[in-house]
C-alpha positions as CSV (number, residue, x, y, z in Angstrom):
1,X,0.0,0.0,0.0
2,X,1.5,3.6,-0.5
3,X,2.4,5.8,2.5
4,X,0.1,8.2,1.5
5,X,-3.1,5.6,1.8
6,X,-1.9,3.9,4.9
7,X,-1.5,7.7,6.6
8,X,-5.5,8.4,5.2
9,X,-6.8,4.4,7.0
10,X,-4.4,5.0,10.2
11,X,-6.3,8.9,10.2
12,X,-9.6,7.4,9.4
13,X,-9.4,4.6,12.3
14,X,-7.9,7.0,15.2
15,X,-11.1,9.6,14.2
16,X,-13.6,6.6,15.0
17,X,-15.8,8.7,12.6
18,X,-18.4,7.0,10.2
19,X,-16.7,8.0,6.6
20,X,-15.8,6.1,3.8
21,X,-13.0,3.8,3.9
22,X,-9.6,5.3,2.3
23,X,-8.8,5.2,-1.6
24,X,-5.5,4.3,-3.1
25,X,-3.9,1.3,-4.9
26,X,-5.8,-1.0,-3.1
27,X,-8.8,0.5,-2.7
28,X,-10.4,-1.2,-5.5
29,X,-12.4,-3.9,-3.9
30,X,-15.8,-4.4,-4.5
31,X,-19.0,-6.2,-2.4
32,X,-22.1,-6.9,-4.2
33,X,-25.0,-7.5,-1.5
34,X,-28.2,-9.0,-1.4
35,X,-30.1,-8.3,1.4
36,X,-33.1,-11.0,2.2
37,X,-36.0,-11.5,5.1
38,X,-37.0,-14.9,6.1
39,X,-40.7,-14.7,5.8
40,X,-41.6,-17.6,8.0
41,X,-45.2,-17.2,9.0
42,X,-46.5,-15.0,5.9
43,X,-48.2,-17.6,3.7
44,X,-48.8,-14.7,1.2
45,X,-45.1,-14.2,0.8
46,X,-41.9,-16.3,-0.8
47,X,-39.8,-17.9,1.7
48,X,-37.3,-15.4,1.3
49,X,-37.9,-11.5,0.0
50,X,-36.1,-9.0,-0.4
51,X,-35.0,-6.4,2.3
52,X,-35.8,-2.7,1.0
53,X,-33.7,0.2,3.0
54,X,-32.3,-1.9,5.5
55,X,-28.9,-0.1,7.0
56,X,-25.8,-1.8,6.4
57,X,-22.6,-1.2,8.8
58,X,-19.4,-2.4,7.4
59,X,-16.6,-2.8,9.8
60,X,-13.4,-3.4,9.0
61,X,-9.4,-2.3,10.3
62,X,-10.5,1.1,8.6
63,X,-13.2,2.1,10.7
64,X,-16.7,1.9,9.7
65,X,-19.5,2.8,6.8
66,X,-22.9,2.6,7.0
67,X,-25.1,2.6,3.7
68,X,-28.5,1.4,2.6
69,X,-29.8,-1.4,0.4
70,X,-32.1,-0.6,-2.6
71,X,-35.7,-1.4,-3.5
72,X,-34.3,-4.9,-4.4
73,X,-32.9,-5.0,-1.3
74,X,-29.4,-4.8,-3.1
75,X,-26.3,-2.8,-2.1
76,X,-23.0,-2.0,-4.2
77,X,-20.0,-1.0,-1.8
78,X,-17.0,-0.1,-4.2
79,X,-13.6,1.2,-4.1
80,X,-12.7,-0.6,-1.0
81,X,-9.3,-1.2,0.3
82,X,-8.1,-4.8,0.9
83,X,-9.5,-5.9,4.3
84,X,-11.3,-8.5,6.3
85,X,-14.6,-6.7,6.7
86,X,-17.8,-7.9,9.1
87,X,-21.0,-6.8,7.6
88,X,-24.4,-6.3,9.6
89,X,-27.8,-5.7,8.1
90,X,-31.0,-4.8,9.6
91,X,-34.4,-2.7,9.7
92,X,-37.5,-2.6,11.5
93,X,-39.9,-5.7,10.1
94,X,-41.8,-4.5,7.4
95,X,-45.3,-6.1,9.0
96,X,-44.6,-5.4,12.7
97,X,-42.3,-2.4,14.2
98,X,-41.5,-4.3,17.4
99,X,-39.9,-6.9,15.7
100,X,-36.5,-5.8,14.3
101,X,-34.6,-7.5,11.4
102,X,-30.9,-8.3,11.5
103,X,-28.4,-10.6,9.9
104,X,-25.0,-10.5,9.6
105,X,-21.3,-11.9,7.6
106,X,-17.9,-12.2,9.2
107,X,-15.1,-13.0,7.8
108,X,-15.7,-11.3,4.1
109,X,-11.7,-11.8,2.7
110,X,-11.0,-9.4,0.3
111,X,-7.8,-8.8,-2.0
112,X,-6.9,-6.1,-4.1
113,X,-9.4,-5.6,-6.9
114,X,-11.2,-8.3,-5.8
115,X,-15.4,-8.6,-6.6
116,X,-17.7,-10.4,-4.2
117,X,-20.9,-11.4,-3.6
118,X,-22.5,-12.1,-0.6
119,X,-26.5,-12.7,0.3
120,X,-27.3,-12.2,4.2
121,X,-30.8,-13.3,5.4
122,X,-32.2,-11.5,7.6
123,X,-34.2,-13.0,10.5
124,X,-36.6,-11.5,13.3
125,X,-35.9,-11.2,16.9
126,X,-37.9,-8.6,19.5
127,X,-36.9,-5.0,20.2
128,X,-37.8,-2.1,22.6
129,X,-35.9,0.4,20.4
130,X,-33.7,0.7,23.5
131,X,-29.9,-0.2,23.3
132,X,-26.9,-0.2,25.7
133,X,-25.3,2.4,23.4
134,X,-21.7,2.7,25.0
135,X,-19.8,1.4,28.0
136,X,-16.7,3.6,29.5
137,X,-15.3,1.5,31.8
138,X,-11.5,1.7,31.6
139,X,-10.6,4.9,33.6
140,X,-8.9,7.7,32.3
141,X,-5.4,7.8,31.6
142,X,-3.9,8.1,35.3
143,X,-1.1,5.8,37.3
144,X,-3.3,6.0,40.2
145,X,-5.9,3.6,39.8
146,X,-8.8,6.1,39.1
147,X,-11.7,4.2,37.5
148,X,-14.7,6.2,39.7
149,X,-15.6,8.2,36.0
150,X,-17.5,5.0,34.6
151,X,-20.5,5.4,32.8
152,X,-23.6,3.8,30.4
153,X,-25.1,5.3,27.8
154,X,-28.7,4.3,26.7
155,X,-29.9,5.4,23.1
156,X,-33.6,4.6,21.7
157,X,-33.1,3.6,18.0
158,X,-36.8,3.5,17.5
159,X,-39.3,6.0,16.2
160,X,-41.7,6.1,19.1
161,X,-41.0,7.4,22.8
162,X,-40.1,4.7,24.8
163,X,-40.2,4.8,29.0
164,X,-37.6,4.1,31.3
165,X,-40.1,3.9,34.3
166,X,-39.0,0.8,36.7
167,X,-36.3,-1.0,34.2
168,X,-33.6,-2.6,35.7
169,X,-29.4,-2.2,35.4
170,X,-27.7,-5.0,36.6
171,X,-24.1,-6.2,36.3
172,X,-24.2,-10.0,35.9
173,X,-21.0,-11.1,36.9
174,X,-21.8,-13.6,40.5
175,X,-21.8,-16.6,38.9
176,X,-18.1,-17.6,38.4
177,X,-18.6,-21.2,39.0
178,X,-20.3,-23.3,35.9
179,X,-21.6,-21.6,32.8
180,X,-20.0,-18.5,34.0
181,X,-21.8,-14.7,33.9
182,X,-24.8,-14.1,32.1
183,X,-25.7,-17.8,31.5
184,X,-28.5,-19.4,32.1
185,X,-27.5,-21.7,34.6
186,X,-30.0,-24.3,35.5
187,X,-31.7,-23.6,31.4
188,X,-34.9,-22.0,33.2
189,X,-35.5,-19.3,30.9
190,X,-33.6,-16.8,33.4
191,X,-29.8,-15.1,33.5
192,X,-28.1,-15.5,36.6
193,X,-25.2,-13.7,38.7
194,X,-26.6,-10.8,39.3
195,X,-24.1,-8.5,41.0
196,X,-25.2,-5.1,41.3
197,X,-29.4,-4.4,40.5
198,X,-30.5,-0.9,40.2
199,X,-33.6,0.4,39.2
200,X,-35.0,3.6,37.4
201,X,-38.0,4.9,39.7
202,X,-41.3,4.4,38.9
203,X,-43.3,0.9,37.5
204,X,-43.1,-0.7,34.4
205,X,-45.2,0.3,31.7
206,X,-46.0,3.6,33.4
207,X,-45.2,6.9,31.3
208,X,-42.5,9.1,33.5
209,X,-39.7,8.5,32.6
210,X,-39.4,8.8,28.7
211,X,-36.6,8.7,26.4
212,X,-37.6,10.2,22.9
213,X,-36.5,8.8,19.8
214,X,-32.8,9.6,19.5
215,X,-32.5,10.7,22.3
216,X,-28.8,9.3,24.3
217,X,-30.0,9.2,28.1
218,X,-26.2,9.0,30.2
219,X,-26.4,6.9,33.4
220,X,-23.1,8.1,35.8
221,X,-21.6,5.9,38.6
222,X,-21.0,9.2,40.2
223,X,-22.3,12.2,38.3
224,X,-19.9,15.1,39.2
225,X,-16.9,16.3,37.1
226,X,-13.9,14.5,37.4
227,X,-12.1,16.5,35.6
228,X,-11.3,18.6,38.5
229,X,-9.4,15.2,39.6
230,X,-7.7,14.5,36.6
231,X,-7.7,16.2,33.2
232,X,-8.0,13.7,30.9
233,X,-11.3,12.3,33.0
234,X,-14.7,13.8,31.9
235,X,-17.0,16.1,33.5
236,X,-20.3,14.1,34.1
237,X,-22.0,16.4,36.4
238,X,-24.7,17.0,33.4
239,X,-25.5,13.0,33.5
240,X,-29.2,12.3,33.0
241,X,-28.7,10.0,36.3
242,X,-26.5,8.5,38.5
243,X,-26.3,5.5,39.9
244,X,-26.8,6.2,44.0
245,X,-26.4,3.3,46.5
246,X,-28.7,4.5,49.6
247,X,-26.9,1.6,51.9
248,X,-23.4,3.1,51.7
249,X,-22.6,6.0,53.6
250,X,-19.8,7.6,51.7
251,X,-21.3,7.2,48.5
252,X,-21.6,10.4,46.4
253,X,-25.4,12.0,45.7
254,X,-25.6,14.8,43.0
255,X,-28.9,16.4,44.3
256,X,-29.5,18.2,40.9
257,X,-29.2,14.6,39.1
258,X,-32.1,11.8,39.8
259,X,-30.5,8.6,41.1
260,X,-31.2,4.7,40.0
261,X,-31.8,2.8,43.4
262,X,-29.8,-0.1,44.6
263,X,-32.2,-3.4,44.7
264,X,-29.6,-5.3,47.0
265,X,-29.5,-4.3,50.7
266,X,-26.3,-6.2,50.9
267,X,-24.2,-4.5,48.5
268,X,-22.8,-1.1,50.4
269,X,-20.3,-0.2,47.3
270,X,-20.5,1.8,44.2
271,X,-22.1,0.6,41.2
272,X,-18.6,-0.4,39.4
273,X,-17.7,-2.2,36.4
274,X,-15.1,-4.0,35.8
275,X,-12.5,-2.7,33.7
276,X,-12.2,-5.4,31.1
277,X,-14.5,-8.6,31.5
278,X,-18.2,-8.2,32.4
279,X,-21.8,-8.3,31.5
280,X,-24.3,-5.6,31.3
281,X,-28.0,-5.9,31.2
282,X,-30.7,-3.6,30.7
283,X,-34.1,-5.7,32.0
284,X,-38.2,-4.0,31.8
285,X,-37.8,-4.4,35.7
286,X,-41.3,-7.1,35.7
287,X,-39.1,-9.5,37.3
288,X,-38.9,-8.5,40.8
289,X,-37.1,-11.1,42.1
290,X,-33.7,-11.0,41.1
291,X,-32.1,-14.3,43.4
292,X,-33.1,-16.7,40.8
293,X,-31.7,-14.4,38.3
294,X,-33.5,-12.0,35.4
295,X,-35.8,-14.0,33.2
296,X,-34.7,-14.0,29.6
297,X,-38.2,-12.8,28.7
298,X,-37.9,-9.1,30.4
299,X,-34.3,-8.8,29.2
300,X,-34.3,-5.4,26.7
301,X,-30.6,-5.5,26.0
302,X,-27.4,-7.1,27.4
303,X,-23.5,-7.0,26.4
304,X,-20.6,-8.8,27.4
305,X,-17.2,-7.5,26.7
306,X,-13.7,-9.1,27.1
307,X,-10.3,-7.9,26.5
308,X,-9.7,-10.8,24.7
309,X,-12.1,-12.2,22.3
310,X,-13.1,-15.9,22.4
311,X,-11.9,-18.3,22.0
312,X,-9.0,-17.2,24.1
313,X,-11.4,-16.3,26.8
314,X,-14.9,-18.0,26.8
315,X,-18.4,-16.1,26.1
316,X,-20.8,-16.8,28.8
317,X,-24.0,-14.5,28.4
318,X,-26.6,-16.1,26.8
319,X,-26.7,-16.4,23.0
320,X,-30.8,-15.6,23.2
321,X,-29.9,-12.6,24.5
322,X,-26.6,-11.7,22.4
323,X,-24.2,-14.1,19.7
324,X,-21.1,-11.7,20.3
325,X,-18.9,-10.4,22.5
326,X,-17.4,-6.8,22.5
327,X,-13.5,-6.1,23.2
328,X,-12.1,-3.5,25.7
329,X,-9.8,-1.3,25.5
330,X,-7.2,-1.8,27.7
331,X,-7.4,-0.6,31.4
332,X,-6.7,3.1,32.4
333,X,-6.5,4.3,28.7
334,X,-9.4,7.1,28.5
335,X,-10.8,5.0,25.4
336,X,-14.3,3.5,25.3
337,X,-16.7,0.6,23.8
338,X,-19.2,2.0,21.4
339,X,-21.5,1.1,18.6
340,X,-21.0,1.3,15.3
341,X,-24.0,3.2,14.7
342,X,-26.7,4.8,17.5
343,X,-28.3,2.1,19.2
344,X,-27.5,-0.3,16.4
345,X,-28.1,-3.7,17.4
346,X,-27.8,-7.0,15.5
347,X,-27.7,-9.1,18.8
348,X,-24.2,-9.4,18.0
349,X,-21.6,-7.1,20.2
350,X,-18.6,-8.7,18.0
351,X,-20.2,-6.5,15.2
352,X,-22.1,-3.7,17.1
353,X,-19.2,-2.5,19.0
354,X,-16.3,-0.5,18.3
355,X,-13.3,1.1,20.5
356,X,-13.1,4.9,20.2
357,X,-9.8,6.5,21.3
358,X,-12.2,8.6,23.8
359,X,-15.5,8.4,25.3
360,X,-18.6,10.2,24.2
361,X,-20.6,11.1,27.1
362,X,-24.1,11.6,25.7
363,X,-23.7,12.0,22.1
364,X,-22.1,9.6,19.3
C-alpha cells in the first residue's frame, strides 16, 4: 500500500468517525450485497424477500461505513481497500415495528481488486428500540488507579417514545462457578449472577420517565466532574442519572441529578464495572425477584465485553440474549466501547461494538 493511503486508514481509524473507507492502490475492492428476510409465517409471501432500506454497517481495520440497500434489497460497496470486513444488516420488520430484522457476515476476505458477492438473510428477533449504546469503563489515563468516572449510555433507535419507568441495570458477573456470567445456569429461561441491581424509579409500563427517539440518556456511577481530579477524565456532572447506592454511607449523591436505586441491601459499594470482562444488562424491571436471576423474557438488552475475544477467553452471556462479544480497551486508557452506529443492534456485540480512542458522554 502507498504511505500516503496507509497515513489516510491510520487517520480514518484513530477519528472513529463513520466516513468512507480510504482510496488508493488497493482500494479497488468491491461487495455486491443481497439483502433478504426470512418470511416464516406469511403464507402470502416467498420464503425469502427481499429487504428494502435496510442499513448496512461495514466494519473493518479502517473504521466503519454505513449505507442502505435498494428497493431490491441490493447494495454496491465499491472502491474498498483490501480488508477482512464484518457486515451487519437490519431494519424494522416491514409487518410489525417491534420486531426488528438483523443478519449479519464475518469474515468477508478481500484482495486487491477483488469482486464479491454475498447474500445475508435477515431474521426476526424482539426490540424495545432501546440499546446499551456505550460502555466507558476503563478509567482515564492516570497511574493512580482512578476508575470512579464509569459510565452507560442508553440510546432509543426506534421511532416512538419509549419509557424508562421501573427498568432494571444489573451487572451479571456472581456466577463464576459453571456456565459463567450471564448464563442461564439451571436452562430455566432466566440469566443468573446478578451482581449489582439498580432500578430507574417508577413501575413498568407507566409513562414518567421517557426517552424520545434519538434521544442518548447518560447513566453516571457518580455524576460530578472529574475533571477537576484529573484532566483527561470527563465532567459528568450533566449525566441524566446516577447511579446512587442508599446503603453506603460515603457514597456520592448529586442532588440536581435523579439517582437509580440499589435493589440489593447487601451490597454497600458503588455501582462499578469491571474494567475489562463483564456483563451488562438492561431488563423492563417485571421480574422482581432478582435471586433466581433476570428472566430471559424481560431482558431489553445485554453486552458482554472481554479484553480478549473468544476463543481465548470463553463467552458466557446467553446467546438468546446476544451471539457476540465486545472487546475492551485496555485498562486506564481514556478510550471507550461504542456502537457502530446509535443504538444499532444486531444481537451481535462482535459487530455492534467498536473502540473509540475517547469516550462520548451523551452523544455519538
Amino acid at each position: 500500500m502507498r504511505t500516503g493511503s496507509y497515513i489516510a486508514g491510520l487517520v480514518f481509524l484513530l477519528a472513529g468517525c463513520v466516513q468512507d473507507p480510504p482510496v488508493g492502490v488497493d482500494g479497488n475492492a468491491t461487495i455486491v450485497l443481497q439483502a433478504l428476510w426470512n418470511t416464516s409465517g406469511n403464507d402470502s409471501l416467498p420464503a425469502y424477500a427481499p429487504l428494502a432500506g435496510a442499513k448496512v454497517v461495514l466494519l473493518s481495520e479502517y473504521g466503519s461505513m454505513v449505507r442502505s440497500t435498494d428497493a431490491a434489497g441490493r447494495l454496491v460497496l465499491d472502491h474498498l481497500p483490501a480488508a477482512t470486513y464484518s457486515i451487519s444488516v437490519r431494519r424494522v420488520h416491514p409487518l410489525d415495528a417491534g420486531i426488528q430484522l438483523v443478519g449479519s457476515a464475518v469474515g468477508v476476505a478481500l484482495r486487491p481488486g477483488q469482486a464479491s458477492a454475498d447474500t445475508i438473510v435477515s431474521r426476526p428477533i424482539s426490540s424495545t428500540g432501546i440499546a446499551i449504546n456505550e460502555l466507558y469503563v476503563a478509567g482515564p489515563v492516570n497511574n493512580m488507579f482512578f476508575f470512579y468516572d464509569q459510565f452507560i449510555e442508553l440510546y432509543n433507535a426506534s421511532d416512538s417514545v419509549r419509557y424508562l419507568d421501573g427498568m432494571l441495570v444489573s451487572r451479571m458477573s456472581g456466577n463464576n462457578e459453571g456456565l459463567g456470567s450471564g448464563a442461564d445456569e439451571g436452562n430455566d429461561g432466566d440469566i443468573d449472577g446478578v451482581t449489582y441491581l439498580f432500578r430507574f424509579p417508577g413501575s413498568p409500563g407507566g409513562a414518567e420517565y421517557p426517552i424520545r427517539p434519538g434521544q442518548f440518556v447518560l447513566l453516571a456511577v457518580d455524576a460530578v466532574n472529574h475533571k477537576s481530579l484529573f484532566p483527561n477524565s470527563y465532567d459528568l456532572s450533566g449525566a441524566d442519572w446516577e447511579f446512587y447506592n442508599q446503603f453506603s454511607p460515603e457514597d456520592v449523591d448529586n442532588p440536581h441529578v435523579p439517582n437509580l436505586i440499589n435493589m440489593r441491601s447487601d451490597k454497600t459499594t458503588d455501582f462499578l464495572i469491571n474494567l475489562t470482562s463483564d456483563v451488562i444488562l438492561l431488563a423492563s424491571g417485571r421480574d422482581t425477584v432478582w435471586s433466581d436471576g433476570v428472566d430471559i423474557s424481560t431482558v431489553v438488552d445485554a453486552v458482554e465485553y472481554q479484553s480478549t475475544p473468544p476463543p481465548a477467553l470463553q463467552k458466557t452471556l446467553d446467546a438468546r440474549i446476544d451471539r457476540g462479544v465486545a472487546l475492551s480497551p485496555p485498562r486506564y486508557s481514556g478510550q471507550s466501547m461504542q456502537r457502530a452506529e446509535p443504538g444499532g443492534d444486531s444481537n451481535d456485540a462482535t459487530l455492534d461494538f467498536v473502540i473509540i480512542p475517547a469516550a462520548t458522554p451523551g452523544r455519538q
